[in-house]
VOGU-3710 file (C-alpha; in Angstrom, 3 decimals, decimal comma):
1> xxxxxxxxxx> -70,630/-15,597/-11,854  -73,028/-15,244/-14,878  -73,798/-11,835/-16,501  -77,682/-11,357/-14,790  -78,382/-8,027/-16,178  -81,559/-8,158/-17,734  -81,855/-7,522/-21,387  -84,108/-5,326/-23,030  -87,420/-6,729/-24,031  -88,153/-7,688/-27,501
11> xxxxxxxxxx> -89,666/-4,688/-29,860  -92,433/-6,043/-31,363  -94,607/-6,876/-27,977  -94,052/-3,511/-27,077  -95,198/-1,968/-30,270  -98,722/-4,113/-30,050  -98,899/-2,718/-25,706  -98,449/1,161/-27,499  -100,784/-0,085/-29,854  -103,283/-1,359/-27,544
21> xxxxxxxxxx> -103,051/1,942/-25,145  -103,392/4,268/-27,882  -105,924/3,009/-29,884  -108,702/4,418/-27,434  -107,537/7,785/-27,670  -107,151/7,796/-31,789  -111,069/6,682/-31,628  -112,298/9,230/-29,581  -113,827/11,388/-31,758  -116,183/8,540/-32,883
31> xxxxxxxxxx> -116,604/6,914/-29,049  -117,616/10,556/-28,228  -119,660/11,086/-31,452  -121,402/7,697/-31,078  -122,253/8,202/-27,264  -124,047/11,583/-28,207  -125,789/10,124/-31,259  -127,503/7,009/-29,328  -127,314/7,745/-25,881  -129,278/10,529/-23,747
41> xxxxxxxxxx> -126,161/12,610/-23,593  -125,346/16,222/-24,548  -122,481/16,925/-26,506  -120,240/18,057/-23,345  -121,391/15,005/-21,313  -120,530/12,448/-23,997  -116,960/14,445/-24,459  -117,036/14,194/-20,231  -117,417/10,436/-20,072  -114,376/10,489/-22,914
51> xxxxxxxxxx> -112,387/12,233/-20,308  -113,080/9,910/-17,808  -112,210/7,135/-20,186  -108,823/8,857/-20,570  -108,244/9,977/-16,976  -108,366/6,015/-15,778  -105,574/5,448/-18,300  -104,068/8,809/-17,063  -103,740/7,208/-13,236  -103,229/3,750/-14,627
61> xxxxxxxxxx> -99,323/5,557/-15,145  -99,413/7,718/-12,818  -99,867/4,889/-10,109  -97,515/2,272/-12,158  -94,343/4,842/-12,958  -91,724/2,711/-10,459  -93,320/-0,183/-10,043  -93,228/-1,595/-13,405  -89,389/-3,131/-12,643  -90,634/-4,732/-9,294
71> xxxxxxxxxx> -93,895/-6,160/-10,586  -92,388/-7,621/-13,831  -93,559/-5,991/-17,297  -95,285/-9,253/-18,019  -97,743/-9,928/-15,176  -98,849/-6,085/-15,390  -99,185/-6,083/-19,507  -101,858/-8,879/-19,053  -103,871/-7,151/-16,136  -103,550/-4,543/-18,287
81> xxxxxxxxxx> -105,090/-6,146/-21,565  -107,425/-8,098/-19,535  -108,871/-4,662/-17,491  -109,345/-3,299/-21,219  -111,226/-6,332/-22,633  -113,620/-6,903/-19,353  -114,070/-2,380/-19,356  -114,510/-1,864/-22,593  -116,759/-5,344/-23,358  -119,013/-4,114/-20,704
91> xxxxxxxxxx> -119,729/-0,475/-21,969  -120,263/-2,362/-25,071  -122,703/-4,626/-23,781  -125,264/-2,494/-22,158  -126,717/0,920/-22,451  -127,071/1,933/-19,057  -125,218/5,016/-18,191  -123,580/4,263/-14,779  -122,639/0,500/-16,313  -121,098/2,588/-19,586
101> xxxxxxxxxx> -119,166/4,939/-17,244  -117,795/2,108/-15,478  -116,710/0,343/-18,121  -115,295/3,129/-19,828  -112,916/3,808/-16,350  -112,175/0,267/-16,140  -110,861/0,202/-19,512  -109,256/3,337/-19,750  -107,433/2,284/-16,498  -106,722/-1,521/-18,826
111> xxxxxxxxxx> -105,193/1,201/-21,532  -102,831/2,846/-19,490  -101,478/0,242/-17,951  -100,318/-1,218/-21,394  -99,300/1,757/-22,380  -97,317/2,317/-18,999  -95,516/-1,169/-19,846  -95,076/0,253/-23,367  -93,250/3,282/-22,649  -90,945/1,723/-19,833
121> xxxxxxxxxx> -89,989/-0,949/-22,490  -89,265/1,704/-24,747  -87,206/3,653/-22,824  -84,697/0,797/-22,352  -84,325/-0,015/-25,802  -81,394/0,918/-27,781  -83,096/3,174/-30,121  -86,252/4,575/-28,459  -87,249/6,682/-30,757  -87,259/3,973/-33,914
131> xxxxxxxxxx> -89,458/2,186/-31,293  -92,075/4,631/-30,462  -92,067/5,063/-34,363  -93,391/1,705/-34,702  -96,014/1,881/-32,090  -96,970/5,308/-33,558  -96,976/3,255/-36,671  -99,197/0,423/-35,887  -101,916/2,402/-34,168  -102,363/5,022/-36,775
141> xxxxxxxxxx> -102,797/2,230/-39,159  -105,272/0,344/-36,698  -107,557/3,391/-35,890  -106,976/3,738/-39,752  -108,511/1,055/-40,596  -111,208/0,885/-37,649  -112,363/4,547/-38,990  -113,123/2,955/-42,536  -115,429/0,142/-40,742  -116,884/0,852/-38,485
151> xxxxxxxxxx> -119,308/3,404/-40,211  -120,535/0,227/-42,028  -120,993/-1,347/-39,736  -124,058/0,044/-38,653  -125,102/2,312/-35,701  -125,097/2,145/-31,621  -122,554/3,261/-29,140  -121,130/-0,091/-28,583  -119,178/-0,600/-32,011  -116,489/1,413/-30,996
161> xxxxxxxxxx> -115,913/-0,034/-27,155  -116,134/-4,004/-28,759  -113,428/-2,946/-31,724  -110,769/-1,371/-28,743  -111,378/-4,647/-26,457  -110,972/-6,746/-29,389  -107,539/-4,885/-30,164  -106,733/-5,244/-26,341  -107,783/-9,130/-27,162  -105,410/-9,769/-30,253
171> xxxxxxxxxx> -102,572/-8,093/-28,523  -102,850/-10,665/-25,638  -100,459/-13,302/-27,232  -97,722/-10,672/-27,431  -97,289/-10,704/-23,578  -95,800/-13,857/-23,773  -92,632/-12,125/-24,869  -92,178/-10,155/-21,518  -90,233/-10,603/-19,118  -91,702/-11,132/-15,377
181> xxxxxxxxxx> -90,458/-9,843/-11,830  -86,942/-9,769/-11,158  -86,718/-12,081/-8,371  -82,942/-11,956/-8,515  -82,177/-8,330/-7,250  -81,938/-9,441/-3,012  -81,040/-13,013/-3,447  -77,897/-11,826/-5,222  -77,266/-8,619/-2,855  -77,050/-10,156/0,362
191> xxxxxxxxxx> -73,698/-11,084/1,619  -72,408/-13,901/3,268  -73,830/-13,267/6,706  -77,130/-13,413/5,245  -77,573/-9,171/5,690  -78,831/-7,524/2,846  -77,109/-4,004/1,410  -79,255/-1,335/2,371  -77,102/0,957/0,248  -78,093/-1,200/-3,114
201> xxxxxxxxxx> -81,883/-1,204/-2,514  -81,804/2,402/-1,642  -83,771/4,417/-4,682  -82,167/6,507/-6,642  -83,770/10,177/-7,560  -84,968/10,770/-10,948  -82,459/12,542/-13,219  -82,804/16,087/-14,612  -85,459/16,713/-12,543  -86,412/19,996/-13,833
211> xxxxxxxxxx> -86,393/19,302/-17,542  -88,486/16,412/-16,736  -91,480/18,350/-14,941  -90,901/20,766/-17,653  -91,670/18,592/-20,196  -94,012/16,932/-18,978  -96,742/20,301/-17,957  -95,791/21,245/-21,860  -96,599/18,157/-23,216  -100,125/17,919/-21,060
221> xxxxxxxxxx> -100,895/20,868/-22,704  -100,009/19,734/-25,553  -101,567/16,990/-25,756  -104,755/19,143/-24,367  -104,854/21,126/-27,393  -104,301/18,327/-29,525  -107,505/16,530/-27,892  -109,827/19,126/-27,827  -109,527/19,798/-31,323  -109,539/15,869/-31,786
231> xxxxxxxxxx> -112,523/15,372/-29,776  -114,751/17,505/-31,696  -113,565/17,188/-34,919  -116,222/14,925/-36,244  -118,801/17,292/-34,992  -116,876/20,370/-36,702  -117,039/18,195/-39,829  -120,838/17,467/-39,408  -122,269/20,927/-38,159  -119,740/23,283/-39,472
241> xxxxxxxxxx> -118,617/21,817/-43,061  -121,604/19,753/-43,850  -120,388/16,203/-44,263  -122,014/12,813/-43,399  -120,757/10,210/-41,452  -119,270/7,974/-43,927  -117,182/11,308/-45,702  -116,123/12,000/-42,100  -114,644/8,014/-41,879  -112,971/8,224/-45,113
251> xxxxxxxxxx> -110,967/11,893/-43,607  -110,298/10,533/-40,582  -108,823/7,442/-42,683  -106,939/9,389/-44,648  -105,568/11,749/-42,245  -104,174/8,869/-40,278  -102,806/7,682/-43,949  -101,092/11,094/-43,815  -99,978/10,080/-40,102  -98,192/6,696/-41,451
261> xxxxxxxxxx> -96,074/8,523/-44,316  -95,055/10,954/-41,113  -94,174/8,432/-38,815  -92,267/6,393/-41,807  -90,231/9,987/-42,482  -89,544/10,638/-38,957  -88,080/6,840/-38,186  -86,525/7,387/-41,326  -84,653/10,569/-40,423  -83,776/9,654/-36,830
271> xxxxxxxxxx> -82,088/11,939/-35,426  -79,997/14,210/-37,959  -81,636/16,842/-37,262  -81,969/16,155/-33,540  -84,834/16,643/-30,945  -85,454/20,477/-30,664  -86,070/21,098/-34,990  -88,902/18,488/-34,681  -90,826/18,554/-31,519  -90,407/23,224/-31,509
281> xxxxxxxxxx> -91,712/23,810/-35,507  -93,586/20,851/-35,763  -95,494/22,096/-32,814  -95,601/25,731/-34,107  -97,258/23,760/-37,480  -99,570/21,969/-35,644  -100,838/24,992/-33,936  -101,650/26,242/-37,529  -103,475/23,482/-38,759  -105,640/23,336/-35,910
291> xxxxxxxxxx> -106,587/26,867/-36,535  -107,050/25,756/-40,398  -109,468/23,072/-39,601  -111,621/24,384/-36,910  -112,162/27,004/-39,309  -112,688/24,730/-42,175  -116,561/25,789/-43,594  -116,207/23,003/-46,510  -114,363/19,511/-47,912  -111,569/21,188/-49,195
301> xxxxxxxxxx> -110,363/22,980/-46,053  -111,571/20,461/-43,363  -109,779/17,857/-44,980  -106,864/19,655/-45,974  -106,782/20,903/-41,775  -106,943/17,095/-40,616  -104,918/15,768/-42,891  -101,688/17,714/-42,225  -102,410/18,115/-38,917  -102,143/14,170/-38,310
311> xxxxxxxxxx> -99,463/13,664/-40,830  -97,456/16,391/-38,374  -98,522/15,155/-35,060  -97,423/11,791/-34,648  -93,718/13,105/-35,756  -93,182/15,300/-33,207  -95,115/12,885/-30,784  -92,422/10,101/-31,379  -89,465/12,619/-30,702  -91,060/13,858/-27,651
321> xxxxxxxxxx> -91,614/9,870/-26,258  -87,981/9,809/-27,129  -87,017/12,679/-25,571  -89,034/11,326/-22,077  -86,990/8,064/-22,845  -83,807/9,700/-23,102  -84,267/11,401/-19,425  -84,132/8,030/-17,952  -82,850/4,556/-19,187  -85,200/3,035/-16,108
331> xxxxxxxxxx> -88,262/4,400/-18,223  -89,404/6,859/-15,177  -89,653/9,660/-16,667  -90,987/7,811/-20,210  -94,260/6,903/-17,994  -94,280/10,377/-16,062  -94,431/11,743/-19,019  -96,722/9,804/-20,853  -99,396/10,044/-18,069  -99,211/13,759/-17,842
341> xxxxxxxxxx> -100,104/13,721/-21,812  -103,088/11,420/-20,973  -104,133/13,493/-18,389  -103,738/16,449/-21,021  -105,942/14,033/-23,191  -108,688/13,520/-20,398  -108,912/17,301/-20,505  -109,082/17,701/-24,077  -112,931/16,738/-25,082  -114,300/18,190/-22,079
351> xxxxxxxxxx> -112,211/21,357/-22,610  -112,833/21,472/-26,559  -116,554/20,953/-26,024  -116,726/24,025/-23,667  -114,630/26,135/-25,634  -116,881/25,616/-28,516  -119,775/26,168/-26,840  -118,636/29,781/-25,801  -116,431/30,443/-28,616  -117,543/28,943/-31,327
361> xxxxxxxxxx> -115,286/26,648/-33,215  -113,277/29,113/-34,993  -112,758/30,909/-31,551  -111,748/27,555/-29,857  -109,226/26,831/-32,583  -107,479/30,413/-31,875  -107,103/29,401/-28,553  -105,688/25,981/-29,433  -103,600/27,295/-31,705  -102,052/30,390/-29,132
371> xxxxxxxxxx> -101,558/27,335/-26,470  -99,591/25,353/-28,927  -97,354/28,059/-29,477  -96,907/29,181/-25,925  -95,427/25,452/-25,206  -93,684/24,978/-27,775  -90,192/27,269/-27,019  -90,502/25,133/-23,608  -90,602/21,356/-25,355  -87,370/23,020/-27,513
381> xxxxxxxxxx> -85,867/24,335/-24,776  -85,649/20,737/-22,799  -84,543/19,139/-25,961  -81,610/21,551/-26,264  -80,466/20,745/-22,347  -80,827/16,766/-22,729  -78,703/16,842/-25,698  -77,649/12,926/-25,768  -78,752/9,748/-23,914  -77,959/8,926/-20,461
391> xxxxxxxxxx> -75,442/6,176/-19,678  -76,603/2,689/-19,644  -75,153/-0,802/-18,850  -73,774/-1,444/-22,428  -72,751/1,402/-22,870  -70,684/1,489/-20,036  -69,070/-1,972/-21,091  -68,313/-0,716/-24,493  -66,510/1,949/-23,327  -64,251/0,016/-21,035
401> xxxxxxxxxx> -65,744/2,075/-18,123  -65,174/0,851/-14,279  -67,970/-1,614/-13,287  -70,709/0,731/-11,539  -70,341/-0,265/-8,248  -66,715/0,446/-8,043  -67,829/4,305/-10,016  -70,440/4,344/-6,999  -68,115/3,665/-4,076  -65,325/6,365/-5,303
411> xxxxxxxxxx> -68,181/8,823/-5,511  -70,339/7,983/-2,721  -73,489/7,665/-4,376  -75,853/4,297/-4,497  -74,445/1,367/-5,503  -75,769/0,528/-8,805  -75,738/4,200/-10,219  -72,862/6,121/-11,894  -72,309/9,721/-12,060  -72,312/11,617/-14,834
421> xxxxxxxxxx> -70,944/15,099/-14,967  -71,752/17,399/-17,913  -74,935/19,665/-16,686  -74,908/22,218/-13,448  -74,733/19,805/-11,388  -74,062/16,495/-10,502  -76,565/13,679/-11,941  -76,579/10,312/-10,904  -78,067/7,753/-13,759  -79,585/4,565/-12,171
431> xxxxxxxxxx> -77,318/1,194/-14,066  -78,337/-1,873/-13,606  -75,131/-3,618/-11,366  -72,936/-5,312/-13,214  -71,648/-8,726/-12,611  -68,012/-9,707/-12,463  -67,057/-11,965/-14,898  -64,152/-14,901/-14,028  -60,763/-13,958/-15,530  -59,915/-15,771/-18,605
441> xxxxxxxxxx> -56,161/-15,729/-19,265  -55,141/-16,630/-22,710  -54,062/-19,940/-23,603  -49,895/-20,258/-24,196  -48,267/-20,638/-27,030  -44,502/-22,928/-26,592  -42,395/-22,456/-29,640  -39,849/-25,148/-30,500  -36,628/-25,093/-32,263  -35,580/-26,041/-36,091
451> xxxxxxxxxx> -32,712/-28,595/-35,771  -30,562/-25,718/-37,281  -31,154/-23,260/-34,126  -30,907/-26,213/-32,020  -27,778/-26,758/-33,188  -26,807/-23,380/-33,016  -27,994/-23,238/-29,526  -25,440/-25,770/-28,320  -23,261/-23,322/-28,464  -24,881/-21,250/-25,588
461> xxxxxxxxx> -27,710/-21,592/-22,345  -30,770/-23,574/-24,330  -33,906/-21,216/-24,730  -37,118/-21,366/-24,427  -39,637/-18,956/-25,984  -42,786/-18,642/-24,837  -45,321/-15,939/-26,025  -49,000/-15,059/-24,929  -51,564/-14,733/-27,971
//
């Protein structure tokens, strides 16, 4: 019987899904900036409707965490794409408040589904973390360039909506790559009376539960702190350091510049110095960048704030996808814990545009910056107790391992899953079955005689040699 066992999907599509999910949040500060400039909105209600943008794509993976595999990535990448163009085309399109809202949840809910596709794609490639530093890669240099447009562009709150549906547009052809529903898994797992294994299609818990839940509450507040800041960073640079809109386009440009080089470093250094170095002190930096900028009364210091703080930030955001991915081959725990940071993004505009308003923005970036710290030992911690990747089907194979449903029977856990000792207790890690093969015996080799061993051979029983190669 054939080898059936899917293969991972292709890294490119992927990298334009992350690309297309994250490009809404990189624009927010302009979406919210623009929506308080042209529309009858106060500062915290245009930084509200941002959070409702980003709590649609929040529940988008919350609501799509184990049903990616039964759907198909392929069918739910273009509902995706498709909820983005018609949400986001439609908040462009008019200037009616309840029609904007709308829009903006539709789309938001369009964005997290790619991005939900994205991250279980991701987690089943062989190097997730080179992967996520691709996607990190693209979309930086997207919202890049969208931030040094669209000010010249001209005005209206519709500029930014029609440039992150046309994004969601152009990534369309890329779903073409993806595979669809596996509509193998019961045709080949009922037996010959026609009864299907219950034990098979029973599901299989989520491994290391607790670092997973850990890590994802530290990374939604960490990605809360990182939003806040975010989502009122164009109106720290206008109010508090004095600087137009087109100065402001040319920071944010270069501070996602700054967020290229840092995503080129970190794909570039991998993992020598492993998961824990990156994700605890380049969160402990962030934290004081954040205080740096909101504190910024001029150019010089505003810039200097933003630009490290986005050169820093997408670094330790790739190790921490890869740290989700590494919890879970299936890509569970990659989409857990990539909604919980969108959720932590929701929060962030509406939280950053309260905080200022009581604190001030110097008082607001103290508290960012305290909150980044607190989470920080936590995000560490769980990268110290994962330590290396969970089993998967190759790797099984290339270590001559028993086939996983004869691991599963000895052990009496779910076909289909092998366990793995190593932390407390016992873990099982979800594997996709793996086929039996036919038995190919090597082909024989018959040796024949010279005529001078033949001849020598007369003298005793003939032989015949035969040898396997």
């Amino acid at each position: 019987m054939p080898d059936r066992t899917p293969a991972p999907p292709a890294a490119w599509p992927l990298v334009a899904l992350f690309t297309s999910g994250y490009v809404a949040p990189y624009l927010l500060p302009t979406v919210v900036g623009r929506l308080d400039a042209h529309l009858p909105l106060s500062p915290a209600q245009a930084g509200l409707i941002g959070s409702v943008l980003l709590l649609g794509s929040a529940a988008a993976g919350f609501a799509l965490a184990s049903r990616i595999p039964r759907h198909g990535p392929r069918p739910l990448a273009r509902l995706g794409l498709l909820l983005a163009v018609l949400g986001y085309g439609t908040a462009a399109a008019t200037a009616q408040l309840p029609l904007v809202i709308a829009g903006a949840v539709l789309g938001g809910f369009g964005s997290g589904t790619a991005t939900a596709v994205a991250a279980s794609g991701i987690a089943a490639q062989r190097d997730p973390h080179r992967t996520s530093a691709l996607g990190l890669l693209s979309v930086s240099a997207t919202a890049g360039a969208l931030y040094l447009t669209l000010p010249r562009l001209g005005g209206g709150h519709w500029l930014p909506f029609a440039a992150i549906a046309l994004v969601a547009l152009v990534c369309w052809p890329a779903t073409g790559r993806l595979p669809g529903a596996d509509r193998t898994d019961l045709a080949d797992r009922a037996d010959r009376t026609g009864r299907t294994d219950r034990a098979v299609r029973a599901p299989v818990r989520l491994p290391y539960p607790r670092a997973g839940m850990v890590l994802a509450g530290a990374l939604m507040l960490w990605s809360l702190a990182q939003n806040a800041l975010w989502g009122v960073s164009g109106r720290i640079g206008a109010q508090q350091a004095g600087l137009s809109e087109v100065t402001l386009g040319i920071v944010f440009a270069a501070a996602l510049g700054a967020g290229l080089l840092g995503v080129t470093a970190a794909s570039a250094l991998g993992s020598r110095l492993g998961r824990a170095i990156p994700v605890g002190v380049g969160t402990a930096v962030i934290a004081c960048c954040v205080v740096l900028a909101s504190h910024a009364r001029g150019l010089g210091s505003f810039a200097a704030g933003e630009i490290l703080w986005n050169a820093v930030y997408p670094v330790v955001l790739s190790y921490a996808i890869g740290l989700a991915a590494a919890l879970d081959p299936r890509g569970r725990w990659a989409v857990l814990v990539g909604s919980a940071s969108s959720l932590g993004v929701a929060c962030g505009p509406v939280t950053g545009s309260l905080l200022a308003e009581g604190a001030g923005f110097p008082g607001m970036g103290l508290v960012l910056g305290g909150l980044l710290l607190a989470v920080a030992g936590p995000m560490a911690g769980v990268a110290l107790h994962v330590g290396g990747r969970p089993l998967t089907p190759g790797s099984v194979r290339r270590r001559g391992g028993a086939p996983a449903a004869v691991l599963a029977a000895g052990a009496g856990t779910p076909a289909g899953s092998v366990p793995r000792v190593g932390a407390q207790e016992l873990e099982v890690v979800e594997l996709a079955q793996l086929r039996a093969r036919p038995l190919r015996l090597p082909p024989l080799r018959i040796l024949l005689l010279s005529p001078a061993a033949a001849r020598r051979g007369r003298e005793g029983p003939r032989k015949r040699i035969r040898t396997g190669v």
